[in-house]
C-alpha positions as CSV (number, residue, x, y, z in Angstrom):
1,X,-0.7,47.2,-13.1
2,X,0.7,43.9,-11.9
3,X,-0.7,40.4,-13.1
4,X,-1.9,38.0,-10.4
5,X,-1.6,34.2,-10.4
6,X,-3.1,31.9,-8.2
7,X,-2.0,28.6,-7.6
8,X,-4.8,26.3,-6.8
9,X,-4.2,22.6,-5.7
10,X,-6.5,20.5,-7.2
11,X,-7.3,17.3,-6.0
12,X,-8.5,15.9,-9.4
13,X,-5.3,16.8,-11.4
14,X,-3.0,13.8,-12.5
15,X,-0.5,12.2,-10.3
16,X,3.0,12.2,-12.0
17,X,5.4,10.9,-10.4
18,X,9.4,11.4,-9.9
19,X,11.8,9.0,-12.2
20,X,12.3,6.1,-11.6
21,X,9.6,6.0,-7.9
22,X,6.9,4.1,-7.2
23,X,3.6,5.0,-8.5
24,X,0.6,4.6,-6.0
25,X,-0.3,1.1,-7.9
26,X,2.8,-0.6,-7.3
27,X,2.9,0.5,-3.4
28,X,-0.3,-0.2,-2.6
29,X,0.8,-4.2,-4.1
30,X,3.5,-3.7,-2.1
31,X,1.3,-3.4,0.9
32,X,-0.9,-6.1,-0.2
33,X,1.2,-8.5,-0.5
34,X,2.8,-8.2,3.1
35,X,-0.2,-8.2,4.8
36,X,-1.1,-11.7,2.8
37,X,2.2,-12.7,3.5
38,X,1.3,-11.7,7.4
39,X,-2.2,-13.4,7.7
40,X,-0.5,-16.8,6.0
41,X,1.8,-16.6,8.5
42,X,-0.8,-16.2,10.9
43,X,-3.2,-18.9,9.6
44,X,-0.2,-21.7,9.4
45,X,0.7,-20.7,13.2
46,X,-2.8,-21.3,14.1
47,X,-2.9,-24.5,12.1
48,X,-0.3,-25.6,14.3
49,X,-0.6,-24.4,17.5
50,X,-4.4,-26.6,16.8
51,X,-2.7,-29.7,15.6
52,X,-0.2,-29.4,19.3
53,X,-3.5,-29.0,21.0
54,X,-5.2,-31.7,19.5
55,X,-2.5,-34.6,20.3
């Protein structure tokens, strides 16, 4: 009689990931920090398209 596995994908099991990559922490910074680098950006365009308005 033959054995049968089953490979199940579990959402819940531990992420491990390849040498020397990025875990999900450190992308997720990654992102973070470009998109508060973008809406600084933003903010100091606004503060000076204001301050060309205003003279």
């Amino acid at each position: 009689m033959k054995s049968v596995s089953t490979y199940t994908r579990s959402k819940n099991r531990e992420y491990i990931p390849y040498p020397n990559c990025a875990t999900r922490q450190e992308i997720l910074d990654k992102c973070l920090n470009r998109l508060l680098i973008v809406v600084s950006c933003l903010g100091f365009a606004g503060i000076i398209l204001f301050l060309v308005a205003m003279s």
